[in-house]
C-alpha positions in Angstrom: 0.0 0.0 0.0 1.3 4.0 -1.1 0.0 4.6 2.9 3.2 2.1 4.1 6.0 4.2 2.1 5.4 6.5 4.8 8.0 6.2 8.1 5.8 7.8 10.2 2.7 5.9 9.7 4.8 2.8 9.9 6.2 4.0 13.1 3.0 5.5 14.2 1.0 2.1 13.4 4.3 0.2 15.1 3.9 2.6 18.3 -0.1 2.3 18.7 0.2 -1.3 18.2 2.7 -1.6 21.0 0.2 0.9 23.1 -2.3 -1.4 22.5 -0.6 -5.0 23.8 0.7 -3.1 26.5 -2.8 -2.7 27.6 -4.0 -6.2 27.0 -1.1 -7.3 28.9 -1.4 -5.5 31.7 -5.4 -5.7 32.0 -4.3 -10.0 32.0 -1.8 -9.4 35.2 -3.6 -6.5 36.9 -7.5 -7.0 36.0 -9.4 -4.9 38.8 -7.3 -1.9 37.4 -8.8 -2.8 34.1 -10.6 0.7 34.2 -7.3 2.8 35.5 -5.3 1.2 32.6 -8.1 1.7 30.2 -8.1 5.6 31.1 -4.1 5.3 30.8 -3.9 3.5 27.3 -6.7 6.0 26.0 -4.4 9.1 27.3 -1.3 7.2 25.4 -3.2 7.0 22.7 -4.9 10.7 22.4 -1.2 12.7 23.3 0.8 10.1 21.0 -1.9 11.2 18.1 -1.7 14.6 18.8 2.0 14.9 19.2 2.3 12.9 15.4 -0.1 15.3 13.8 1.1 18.4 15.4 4.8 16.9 14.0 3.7 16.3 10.8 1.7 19.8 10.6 4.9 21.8 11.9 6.7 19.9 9.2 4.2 21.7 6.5 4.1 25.0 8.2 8.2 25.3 7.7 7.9 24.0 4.2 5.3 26.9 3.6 7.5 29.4 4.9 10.3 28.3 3.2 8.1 28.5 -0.2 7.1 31.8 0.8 10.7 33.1 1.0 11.5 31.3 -2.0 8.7 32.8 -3.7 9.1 36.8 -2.7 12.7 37.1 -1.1 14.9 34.6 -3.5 15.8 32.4 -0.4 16.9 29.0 -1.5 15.1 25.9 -0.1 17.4 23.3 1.2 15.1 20.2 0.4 17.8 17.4 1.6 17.4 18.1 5.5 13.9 16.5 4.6 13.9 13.2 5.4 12.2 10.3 3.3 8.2 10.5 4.0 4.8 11.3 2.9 6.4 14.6 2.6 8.9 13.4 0.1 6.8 13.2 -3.2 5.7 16.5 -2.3 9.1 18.0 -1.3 10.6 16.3 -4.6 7.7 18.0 -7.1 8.5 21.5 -5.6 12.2 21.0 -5.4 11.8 20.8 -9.2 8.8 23.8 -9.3 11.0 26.4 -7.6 14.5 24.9 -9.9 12.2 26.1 -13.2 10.6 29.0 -11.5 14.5 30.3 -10.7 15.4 29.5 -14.5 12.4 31.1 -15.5 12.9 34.1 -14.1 16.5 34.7 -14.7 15.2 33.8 -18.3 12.8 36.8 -17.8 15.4 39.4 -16.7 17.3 38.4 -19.4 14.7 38.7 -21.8 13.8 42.1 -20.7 17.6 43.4 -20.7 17.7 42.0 -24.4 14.4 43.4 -25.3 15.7 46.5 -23.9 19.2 46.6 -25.5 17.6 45.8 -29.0 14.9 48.4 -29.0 17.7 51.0 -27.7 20.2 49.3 -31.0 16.8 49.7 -33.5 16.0 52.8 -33.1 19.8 53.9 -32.9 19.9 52.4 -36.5 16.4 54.0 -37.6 17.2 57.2 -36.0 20.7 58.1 -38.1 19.1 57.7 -42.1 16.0 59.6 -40.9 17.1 62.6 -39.5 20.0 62.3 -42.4 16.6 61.9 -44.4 15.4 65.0 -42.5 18.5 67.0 -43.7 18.2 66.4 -47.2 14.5 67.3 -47.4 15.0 70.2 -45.8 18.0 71.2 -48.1 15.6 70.0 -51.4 12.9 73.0 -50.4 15.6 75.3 -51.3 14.3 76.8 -54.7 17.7 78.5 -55.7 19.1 74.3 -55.5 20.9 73.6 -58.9 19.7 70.5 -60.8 23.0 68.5 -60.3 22.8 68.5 -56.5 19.6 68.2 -56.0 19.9 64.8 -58.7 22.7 64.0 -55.9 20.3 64.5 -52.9 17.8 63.0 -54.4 19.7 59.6 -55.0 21.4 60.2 -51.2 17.6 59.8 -50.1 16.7 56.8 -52.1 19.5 54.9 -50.5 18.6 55.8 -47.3 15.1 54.7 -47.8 16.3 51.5 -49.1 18.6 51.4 -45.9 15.8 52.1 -43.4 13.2 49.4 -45.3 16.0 46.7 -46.0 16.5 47.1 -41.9 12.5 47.3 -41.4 12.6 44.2 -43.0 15.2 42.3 -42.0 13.8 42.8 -38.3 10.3 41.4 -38.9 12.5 38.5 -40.2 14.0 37.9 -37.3 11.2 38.6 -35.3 9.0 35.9 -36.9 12.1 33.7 -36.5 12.0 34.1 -32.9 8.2 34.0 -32.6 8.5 30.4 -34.0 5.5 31.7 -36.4 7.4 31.1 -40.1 6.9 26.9 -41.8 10.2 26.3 -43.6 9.6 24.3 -46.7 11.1 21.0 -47.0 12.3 20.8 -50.3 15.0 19.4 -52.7 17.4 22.4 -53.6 20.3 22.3 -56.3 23.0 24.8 -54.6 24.3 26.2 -57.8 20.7 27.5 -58.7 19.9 28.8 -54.5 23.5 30.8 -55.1 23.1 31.9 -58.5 19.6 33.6 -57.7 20.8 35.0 -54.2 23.7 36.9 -56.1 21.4 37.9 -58.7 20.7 41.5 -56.6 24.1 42.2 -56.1 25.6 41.7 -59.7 25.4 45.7 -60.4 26.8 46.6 -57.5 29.7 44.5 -57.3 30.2 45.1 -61.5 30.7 48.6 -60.3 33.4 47.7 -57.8 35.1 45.7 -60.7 34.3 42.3 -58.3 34.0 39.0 -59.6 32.3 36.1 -58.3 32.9 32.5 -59.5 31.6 29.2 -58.6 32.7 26.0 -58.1 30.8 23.3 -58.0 28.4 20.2 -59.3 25.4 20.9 -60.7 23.9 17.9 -58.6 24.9 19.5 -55.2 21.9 19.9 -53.5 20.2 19.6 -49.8 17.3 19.5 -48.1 15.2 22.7 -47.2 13.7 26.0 -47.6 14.6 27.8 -50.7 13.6 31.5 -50.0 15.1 31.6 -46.6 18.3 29.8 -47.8 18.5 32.3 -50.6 17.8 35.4 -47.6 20.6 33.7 -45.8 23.3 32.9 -48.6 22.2 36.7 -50.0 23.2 38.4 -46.9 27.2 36.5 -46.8 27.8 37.6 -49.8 26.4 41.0 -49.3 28.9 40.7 -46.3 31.8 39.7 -48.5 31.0 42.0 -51.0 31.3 44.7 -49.1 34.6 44.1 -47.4 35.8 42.7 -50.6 38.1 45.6 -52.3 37.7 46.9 -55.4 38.5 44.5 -58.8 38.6 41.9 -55.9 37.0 38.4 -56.0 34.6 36.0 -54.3 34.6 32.3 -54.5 31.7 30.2 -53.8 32.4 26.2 -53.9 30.2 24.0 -52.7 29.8 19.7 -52.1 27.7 17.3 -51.1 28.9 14.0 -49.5 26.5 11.1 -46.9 26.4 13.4 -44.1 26.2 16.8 -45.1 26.3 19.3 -48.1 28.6 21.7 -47.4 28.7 25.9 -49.2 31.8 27.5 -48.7 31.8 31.4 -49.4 35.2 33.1 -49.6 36.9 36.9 -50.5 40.0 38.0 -51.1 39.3 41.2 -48.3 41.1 41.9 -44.4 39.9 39.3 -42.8 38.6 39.4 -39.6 39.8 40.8 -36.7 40.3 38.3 -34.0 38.0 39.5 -31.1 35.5 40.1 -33.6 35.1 36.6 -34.5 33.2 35.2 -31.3 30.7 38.0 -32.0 30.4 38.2 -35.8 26.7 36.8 -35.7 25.8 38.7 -32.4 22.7 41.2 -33.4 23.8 44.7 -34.1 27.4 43.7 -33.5 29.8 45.9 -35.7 33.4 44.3 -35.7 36.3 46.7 -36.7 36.3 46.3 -40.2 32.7 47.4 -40.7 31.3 49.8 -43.4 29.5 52.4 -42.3 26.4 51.2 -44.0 26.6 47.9 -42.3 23.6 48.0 -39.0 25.2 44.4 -37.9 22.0 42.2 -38.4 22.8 40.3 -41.9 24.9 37.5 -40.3 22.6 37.2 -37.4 19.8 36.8 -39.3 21.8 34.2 -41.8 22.7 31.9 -39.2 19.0 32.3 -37.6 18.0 30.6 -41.0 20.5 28.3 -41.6 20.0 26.9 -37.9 16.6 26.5 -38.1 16.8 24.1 -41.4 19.6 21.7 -39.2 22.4 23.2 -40.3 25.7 25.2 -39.0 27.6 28.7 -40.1 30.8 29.6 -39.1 33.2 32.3 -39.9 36.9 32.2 -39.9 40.2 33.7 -41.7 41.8 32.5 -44.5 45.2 31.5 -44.7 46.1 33.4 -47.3 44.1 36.5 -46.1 40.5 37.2 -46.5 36.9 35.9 -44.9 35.6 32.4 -45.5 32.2 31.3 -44.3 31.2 27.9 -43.9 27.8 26.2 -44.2 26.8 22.9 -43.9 23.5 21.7 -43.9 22.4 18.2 -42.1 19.9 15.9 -43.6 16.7 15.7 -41.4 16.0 12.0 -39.8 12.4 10.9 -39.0 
């Protein structure tokens, strides 16, 4: 019976039952006191109940305080000078409660400082192209403005448009990313087609830095996953590289497949990284030294976000030879 696994009752039921031949016993060698050892045996019996209960009661009143400090002043409960009872169950299931509500609320506070720290980074990187925005309004109103420079104002404002809505955007991303509210497809993508069509938006820009990308690779490279986010994702490295690639400089993309992964390798010929910005590179809003002023730190972050969530890994290192390489491999997905 679950009743037995208790010490006390056993002890309680060892102690009445001990009461209770001591009472037949002595009512056989003393039986005209049968009515005084009656009286006696039912005082045993009363004060040994009462002294068990009130035990057992003060037992639950200190574990109530204890959860009450636990609960409103952070004071640890120390659960082993509990011994095994009908307690233990009990002191067991809240011993685990309080363990989560402790990793729950450090959780919490560091939810809240990170909440806090990226709303103060977001409208930090909102703030600059606007009021920059601001300025160049304010200096198109000026009627006497000749064409050329106002051609020149009017292109500065486009591209801070396009900055502030490509950073709009990239944030709802990686909002929904967190949210857990975006399905990634499961599909079979071919890795020269996913990189040919993610480079496809950058091919002016880096033909007026003189750039050149080249591929290498089979055709019949090809994973497992979502094909619009892995195009977000491989877009945003080579926007990376591209970038910090110099001018009539070059970018390699190779990529493989073998039985446990397919692997995309993404290379430039630029400075490198600088070593303490490589444990940070895909920390949000993180800027390493080598950043362009255009860069708001997010791209990476939002990269490895994707390629994570489709079982794979990113990582960034230097080359030998100098420059950035970035390393993906995606993992095929087991039922």
């Amino acid at each position: 019976m679950k009743l037995f696994r208790n010490p006390e009752i056993k002890l309680s039921l060892l102690w009445y039952l001990s009461l209770f031949f001591l009472s037949l016993c002595l009512r056989a060698f003393a039986p005209s006191y049968s009515g005084a050892i009656l009286a006696f045996s039912s005082f045993l019996y009363i004060a040994s109940h009462y002294w068990i209960t009130g035990r057992r009661y003060r037992r639950l009143e200190q574990l109530s305080h204890e959860i009450d400090g636990m609960l409103h002043h952070q004071i640890p409960i120390h659960f082993e000078k509990y011994q095994e009872g009908e307690l233990s169950i009990l002191e067991n299931e809240l011993s685990k409660m309080t363990l989560r509500l402790s990793e729950q609320a450090a959780a919490l506070a560091d939810d809240k400082k990170f909440l806090a720290d990226s709303m103060a980074d977001i409208s930090h990187q909102i703030r600059s192209p606007l009021t920059s925005s601001n300025l160049i309004i304010s200096l198109l109103m000026e009627p006497d403005l000749p064409s050329t420079r106002r051609k020149e104002l009017l292109k500065e404002l486009m591209q801070l448009l396009s900055r502030i809505d490509w950073l709009v955007e990239s944030l709802l991303k990686m909002s929904k990313m967190d949210a857990g509210t975006i399905t990634l497809q499961q599909a079979s993508i071919h890795v020269e087609t996913l990189i040919r069509q993610a480079a496809e938006p950058l091919m002016i820009p880096m033909e007026l830095r003189e750039q050149s990308l080249t591929l290498k690779g089979g055709s019949e490279v090809q994973f497992t996953g979502d094909f619009s986010w892995s195009q977000e994702a491989i877009l945003n490295i080579l926007k990376n590289c591209m970038e910090h690639t110099p001018a009539g400089g070059c970018i390699q993309v190779s990529f493989s497949e073998n039985a446990i992964f397919t692997e995309i390798i993404i290379e430039d010929n630029g400075p490198g990284f600088a070593l303490e910005d490589l444990p940070h590179l895909f920390e949000r809003f993180y800027k390493g030294k080598n950043a362009s002023p255009q860069s708001v730190g997010i791209g990476l972050a939002l990269a490895r976000m994707v390629v994570l969530q489709q079982n794979g890994t990113l990582k960034a290192e230097n080359r030998p030879e100098g420059g950035a390489r970035f390393v993906i491999k995606f993992y095929p997905r087991h039922a």
